[in-house]
C-alpha positions as CSV (number, residue, x, y, z in Angstrom):
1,X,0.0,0.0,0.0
2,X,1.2,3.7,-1.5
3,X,1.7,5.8,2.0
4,X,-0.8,8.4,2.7
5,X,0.0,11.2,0.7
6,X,2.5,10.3,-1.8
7,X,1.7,10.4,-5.5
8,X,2.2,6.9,-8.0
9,X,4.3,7.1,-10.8
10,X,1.7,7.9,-13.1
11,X,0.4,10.6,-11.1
12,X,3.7,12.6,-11.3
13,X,4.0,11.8,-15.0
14,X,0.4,13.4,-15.2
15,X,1.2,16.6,-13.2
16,X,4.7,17.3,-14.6
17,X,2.5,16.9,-18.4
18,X,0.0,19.4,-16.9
19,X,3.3,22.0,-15.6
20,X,4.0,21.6,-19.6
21,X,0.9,21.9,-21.3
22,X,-0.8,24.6,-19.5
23,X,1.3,27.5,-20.5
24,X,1.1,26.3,-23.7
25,X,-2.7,26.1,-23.3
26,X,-2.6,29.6,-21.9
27,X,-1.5,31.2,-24.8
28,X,-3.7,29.9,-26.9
29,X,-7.3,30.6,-28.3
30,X,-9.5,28.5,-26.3
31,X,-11.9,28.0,-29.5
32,X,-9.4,27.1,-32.1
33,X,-6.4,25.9,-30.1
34,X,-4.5,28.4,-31.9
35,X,-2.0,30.6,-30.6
36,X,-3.8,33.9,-30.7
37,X,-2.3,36.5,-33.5
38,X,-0.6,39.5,-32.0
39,X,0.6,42.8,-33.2
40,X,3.0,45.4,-31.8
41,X,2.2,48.7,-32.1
42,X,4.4,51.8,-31.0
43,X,2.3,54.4,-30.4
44,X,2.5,58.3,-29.6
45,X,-1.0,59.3,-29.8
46,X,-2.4,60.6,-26.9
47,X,-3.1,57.0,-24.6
48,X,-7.2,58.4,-23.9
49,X,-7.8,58.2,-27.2
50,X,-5.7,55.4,-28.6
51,X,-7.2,53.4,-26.3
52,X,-11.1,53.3,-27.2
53,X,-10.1,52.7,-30.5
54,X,-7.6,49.9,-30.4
55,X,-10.3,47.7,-29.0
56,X,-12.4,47.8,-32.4
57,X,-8.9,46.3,-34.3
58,X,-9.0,43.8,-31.8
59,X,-13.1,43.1,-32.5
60,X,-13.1,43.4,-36.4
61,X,-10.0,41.0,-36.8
62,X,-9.0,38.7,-33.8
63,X,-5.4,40.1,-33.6
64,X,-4.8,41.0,-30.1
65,X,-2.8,44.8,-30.4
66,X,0.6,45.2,-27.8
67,X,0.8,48.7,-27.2
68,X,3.7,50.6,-26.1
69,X,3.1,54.4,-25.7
70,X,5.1,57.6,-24.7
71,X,5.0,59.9,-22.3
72,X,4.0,64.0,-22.1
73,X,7.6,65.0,-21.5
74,X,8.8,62.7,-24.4
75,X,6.1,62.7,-26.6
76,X,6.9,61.0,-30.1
77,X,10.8,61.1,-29.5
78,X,10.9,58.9,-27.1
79,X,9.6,55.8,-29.3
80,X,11.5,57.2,-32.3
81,X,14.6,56.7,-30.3
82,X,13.5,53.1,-29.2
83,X,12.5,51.9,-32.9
84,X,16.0,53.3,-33.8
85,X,17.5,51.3,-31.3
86,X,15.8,48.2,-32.3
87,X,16.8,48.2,-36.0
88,X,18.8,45.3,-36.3
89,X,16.2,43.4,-34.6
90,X,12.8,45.1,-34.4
91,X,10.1,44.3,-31.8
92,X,7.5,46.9,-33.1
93,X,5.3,46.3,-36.3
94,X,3.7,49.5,-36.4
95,X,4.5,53.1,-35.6
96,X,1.2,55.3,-35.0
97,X,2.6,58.7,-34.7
98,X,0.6,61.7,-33.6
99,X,2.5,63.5,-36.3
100,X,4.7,63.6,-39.1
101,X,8.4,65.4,-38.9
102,X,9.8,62.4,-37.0
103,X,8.0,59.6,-38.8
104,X,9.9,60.7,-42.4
105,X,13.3,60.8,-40.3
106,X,12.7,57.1,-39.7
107,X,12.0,56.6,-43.1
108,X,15.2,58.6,-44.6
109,X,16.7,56.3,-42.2
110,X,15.3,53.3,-43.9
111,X,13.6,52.5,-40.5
112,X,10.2,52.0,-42.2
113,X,9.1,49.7,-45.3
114,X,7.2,50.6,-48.0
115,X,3.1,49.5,-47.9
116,X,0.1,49.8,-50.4
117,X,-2.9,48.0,-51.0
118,X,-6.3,49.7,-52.9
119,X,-6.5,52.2,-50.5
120,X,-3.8,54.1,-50.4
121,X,-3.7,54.2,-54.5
122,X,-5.8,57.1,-53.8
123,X,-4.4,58.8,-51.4
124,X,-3.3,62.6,-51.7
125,X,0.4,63.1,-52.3
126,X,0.5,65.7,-49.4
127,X,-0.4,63.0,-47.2
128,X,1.5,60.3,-48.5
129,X,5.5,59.1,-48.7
130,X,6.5,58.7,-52.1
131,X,7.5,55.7,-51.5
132,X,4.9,54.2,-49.3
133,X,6.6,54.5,-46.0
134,X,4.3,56.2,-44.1
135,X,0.7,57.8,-44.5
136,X,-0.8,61.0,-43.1
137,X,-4.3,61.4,-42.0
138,X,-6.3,63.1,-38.9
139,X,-5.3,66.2,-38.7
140,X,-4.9,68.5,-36.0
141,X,-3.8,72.6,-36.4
142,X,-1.4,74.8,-33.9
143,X,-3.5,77.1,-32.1
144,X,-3.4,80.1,-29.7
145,X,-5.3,79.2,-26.8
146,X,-6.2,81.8,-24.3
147,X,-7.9,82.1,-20.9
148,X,-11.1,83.2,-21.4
149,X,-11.3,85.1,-18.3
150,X,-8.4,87.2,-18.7
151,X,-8.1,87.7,-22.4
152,X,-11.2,88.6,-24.3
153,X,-12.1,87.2,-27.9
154,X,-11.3,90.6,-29.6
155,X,-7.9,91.0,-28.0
156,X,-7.1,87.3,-28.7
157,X,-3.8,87.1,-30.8
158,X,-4.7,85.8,-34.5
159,X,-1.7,85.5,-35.5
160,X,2.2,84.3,-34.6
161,X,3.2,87.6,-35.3
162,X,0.2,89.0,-32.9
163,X,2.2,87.5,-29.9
164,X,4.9,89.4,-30.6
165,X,3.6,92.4,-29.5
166,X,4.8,93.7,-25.9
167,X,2.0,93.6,-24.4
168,X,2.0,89.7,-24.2
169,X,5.1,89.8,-22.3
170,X,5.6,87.4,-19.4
171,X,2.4,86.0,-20.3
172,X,2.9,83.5,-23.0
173,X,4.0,80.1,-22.7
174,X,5.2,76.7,-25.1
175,X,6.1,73.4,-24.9
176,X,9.8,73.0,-25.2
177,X,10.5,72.5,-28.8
178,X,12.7,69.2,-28.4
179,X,9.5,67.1,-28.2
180,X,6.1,67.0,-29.6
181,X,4.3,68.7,-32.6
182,X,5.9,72.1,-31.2
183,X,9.5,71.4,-32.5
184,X,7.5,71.1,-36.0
185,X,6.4,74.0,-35.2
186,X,9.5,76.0,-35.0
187,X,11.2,74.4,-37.8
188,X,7.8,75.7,-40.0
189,X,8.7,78.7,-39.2
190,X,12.2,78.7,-40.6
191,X,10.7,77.3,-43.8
192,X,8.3,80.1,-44.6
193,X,9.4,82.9,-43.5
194,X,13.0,81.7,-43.8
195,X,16.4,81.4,-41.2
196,X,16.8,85.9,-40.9
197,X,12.9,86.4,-39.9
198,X,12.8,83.0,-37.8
199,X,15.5,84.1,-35.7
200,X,13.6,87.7,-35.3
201,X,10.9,85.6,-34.3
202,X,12.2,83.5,-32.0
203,X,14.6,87.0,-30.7
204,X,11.2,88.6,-30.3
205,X,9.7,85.5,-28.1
206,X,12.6,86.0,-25.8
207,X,12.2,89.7,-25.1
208,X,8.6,88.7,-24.2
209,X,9.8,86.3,-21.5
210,X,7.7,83.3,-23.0
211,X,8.4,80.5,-20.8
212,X,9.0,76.9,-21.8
213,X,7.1,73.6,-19.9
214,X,7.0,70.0,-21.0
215,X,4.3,69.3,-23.2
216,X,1.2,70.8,-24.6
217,X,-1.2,69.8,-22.4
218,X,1.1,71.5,-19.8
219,X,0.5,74.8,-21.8
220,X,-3.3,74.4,-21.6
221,X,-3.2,73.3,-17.9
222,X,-1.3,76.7,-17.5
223,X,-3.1,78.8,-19.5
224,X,-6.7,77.5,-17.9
225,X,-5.5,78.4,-14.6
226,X,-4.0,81.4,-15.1
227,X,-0.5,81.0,-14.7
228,X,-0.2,82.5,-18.6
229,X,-3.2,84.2,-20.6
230,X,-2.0,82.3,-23.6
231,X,0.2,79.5,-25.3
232,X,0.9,77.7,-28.4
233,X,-0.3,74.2,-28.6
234,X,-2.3,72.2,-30.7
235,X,-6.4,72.0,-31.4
236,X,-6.6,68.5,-29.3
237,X,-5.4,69.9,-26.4
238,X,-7.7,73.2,-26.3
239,X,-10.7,70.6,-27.1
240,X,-9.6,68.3,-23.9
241,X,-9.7,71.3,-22.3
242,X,-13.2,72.6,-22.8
243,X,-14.6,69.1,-23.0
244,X,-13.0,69.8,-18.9
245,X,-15.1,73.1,-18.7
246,X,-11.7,75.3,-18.4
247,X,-12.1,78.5,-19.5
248,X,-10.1,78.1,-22.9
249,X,-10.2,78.7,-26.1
250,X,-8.6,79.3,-29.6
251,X,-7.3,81.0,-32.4
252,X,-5.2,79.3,-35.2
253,X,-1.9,79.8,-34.9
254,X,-1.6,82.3,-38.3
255,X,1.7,82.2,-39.6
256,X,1.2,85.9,-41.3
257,X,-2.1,85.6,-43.0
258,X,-1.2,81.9,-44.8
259,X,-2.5,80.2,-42.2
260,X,-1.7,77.7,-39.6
261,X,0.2,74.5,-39.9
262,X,-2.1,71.7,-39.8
263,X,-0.1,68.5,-38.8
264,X,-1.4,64.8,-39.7
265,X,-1.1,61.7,-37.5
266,X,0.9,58.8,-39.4
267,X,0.7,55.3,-39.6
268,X,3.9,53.2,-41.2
269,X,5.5,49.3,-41.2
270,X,8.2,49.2,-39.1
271,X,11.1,47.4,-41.3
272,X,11.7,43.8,-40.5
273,X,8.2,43.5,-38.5
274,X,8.2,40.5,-36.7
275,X,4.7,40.2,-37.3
276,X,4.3,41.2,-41.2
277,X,1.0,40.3,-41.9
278,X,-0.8,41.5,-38.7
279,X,0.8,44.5,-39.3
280,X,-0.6,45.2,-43.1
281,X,-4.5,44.3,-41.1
282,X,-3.3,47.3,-38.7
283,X,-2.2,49.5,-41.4
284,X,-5.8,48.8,-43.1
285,X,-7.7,49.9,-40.1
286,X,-5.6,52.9,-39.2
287,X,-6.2,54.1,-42.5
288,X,-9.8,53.7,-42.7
289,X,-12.7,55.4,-42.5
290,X,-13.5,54.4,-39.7
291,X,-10.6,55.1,-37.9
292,X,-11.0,58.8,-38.6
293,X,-14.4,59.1,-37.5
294,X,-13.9,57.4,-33.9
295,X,-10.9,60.2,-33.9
296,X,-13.7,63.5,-35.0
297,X,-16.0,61.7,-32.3
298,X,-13.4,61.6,-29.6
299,X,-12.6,64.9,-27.3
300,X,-9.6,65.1,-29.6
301,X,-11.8,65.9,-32.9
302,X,-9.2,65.4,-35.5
303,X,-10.1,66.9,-38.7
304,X,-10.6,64.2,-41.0
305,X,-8.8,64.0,-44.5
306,X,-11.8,60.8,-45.8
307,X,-14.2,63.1,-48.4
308,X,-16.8,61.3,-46.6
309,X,-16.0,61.2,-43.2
310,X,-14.6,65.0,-43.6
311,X,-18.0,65.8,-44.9
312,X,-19.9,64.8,-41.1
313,X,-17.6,66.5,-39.2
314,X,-17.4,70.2,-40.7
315,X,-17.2,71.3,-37.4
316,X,-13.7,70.6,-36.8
317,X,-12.8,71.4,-40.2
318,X,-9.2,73.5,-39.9
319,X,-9.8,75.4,-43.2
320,X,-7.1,77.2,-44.4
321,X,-3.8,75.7,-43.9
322,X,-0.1,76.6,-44.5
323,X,1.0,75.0,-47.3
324,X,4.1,73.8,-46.6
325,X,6.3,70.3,-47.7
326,X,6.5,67.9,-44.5
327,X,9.5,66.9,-45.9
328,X,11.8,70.3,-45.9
329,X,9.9,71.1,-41.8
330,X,11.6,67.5,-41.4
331,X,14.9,68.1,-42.4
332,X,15.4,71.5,-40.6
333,X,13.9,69.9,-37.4
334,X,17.2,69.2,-35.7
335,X,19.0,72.6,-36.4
336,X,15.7,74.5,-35.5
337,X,14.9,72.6,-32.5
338,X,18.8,73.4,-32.0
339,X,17.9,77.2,-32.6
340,X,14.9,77.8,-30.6
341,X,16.7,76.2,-27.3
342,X,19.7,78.3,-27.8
343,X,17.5,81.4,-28.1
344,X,14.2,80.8,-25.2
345,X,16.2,79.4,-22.4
């Protein structure tokens, strides 16, 4: 007779199967049997938002979505850095950018590989690598955003070259232009008006005492509580805000009378995906209709690019926008972002 307590030999052969299998049986679709399909997704969009739509991916397709995002204080260069460190062996299949200066850095780097399908056949140049290594669409516009009870609608600037003025001094603020959509910014500047008058610019900032902070949503924060009567940030942000009930609210940021640059999230294959073909299923979605009318429905209302989907959310529309190449802001980032720092602190 066994003694009381101990296990026979085919016991322990059945529980060291079951510390094998179950793992294994973890991992897997407990319909099918099948491992379930993942995709890796680098993401810089704002996590509030990225995160009520990811979950429709994951309904339409099966394809369970890892998500890494960034941070305020890092925003976009942070995973740029990361998918640049990962070349020779890359974890990420797809980069969803919440704009467009460092995505075409990655892809003069030959960090991103090319993608088409019917869609994107169609899609406007302005919007579009020419190689198919990355796509623009949702867009969202710089802005003035002022406190509502301290600046009135008629004294609101209207224009960069409003801010200027003296009478904004010590009370205008920005992100610091290493990060974000605001280094974009800056380096727009030097395209269209050119290196003498962005300098002046920038000269002219300083002898106002504008103050740099982290992030955007720092400059909203700021400006809602009164800690500056206005800052330059982007539309999402000054939507958040009055979605919040702050007393904020906005005037394009008018680059003298051409209007204000309007910047386009991006979507793009990362180069050597490890996941190739759930990565092409992402790529789909984030270029789909659909996609651009959860953003115009969220708090971020992102103009959409979609004829159709463009067409139910005139609301949001930016209207008149710089026009300006991507590709030129994107290769005087560095020395403008370089620039500004120099300059502001």
């Amino acid at each position: 007779m066994q003694g009381k307590g101990k296990l026979t030999p085919p016991a322990i052969c059945l529980t060291l199967l079951m510390v094998v299998l179950l793992p294994m049986l973890g991992s897997c679709d407990g319909r099918s049997g099948h491992k379930t399909a993942e995709v890796v997704l680098y993401c810089s969009v704002d996590q509030t938002y990225a995160e009520q739509i990811i979950p429709e991916f994951e309904r339409q397709t099966g394809i369970k979505v890892l998500v890494r995002f960034d941070t305020e204080a890092t925003k976009t260069a942070g995973l740029v850095q990361k998918i640049r460190a990962e070349a020779a062996s890359p974890l990420a299949d797809v980069f969803w950018s919440s704009e467009v200066f460092y995505t075409i850095r990655l892809a003069r780097e030959s960090l991103l590989a090319p993608y088409s399908s019917e869609k994107t056949k169609t899609w406007p140049a302005t919007f579009a690598d020419a190689k198919g290594r990355w796509y623009g669409f949702a867009l969202r516009a710089r802005v003035i955003a002022y406190n509502t009870n301290r600046v009135g609608p008629q004294d609101a600037p209207k224009t960069l070259e409003d801010t200027l003025e003296p009478g904004w001094k010590g009370r205008l603020v920005m992100a610091d232009p290493g990060f974000g959509t605001t280094g974009g910014d800056v380096a727009s500047w030097f395209v269209h008006y050119g290196p003498d008058r962005a300098n002046e610019i920038l000269l002219a900032l300083r002898r106002n005492d504008i103050r740099l902070v982290e992030g955007n949503t720092t400059v909203v924060k700021m400006v809602a509580t009164g800690q500056a009567d206005i800052g330059f940030t982007d539309s999402d942000d000054v939507y958040a805000a009055q979605r919040n009930g702050w007393p904020v609210a906005m005037n394009y940021l008018d680059q003298g009378g051409d209007g204000p640059l309007a910047i386009p999230n991006t979507a793009a294959v990362i180069n050597g995906a490890p996941h190739p073909k759930q990565a092409r299923r992402l790529m789909d979605f984030l270029l789909s209709e659909r996609l651009e009318e959860m953003l115009a429905q969220s708090d971020s209302h992102n103009a959409p690019i979609h004829p159709a989907v463009a067409e139910k959310f005139k609301e949001y529309a930016i209207g008149k926008t710089l026009e300006i190449d991507y590709e030129r802001i994107a290769e005087q980032l560095p020395e403008s972002i370089r620039t500004a720092r120099e300059i502001l602190r």
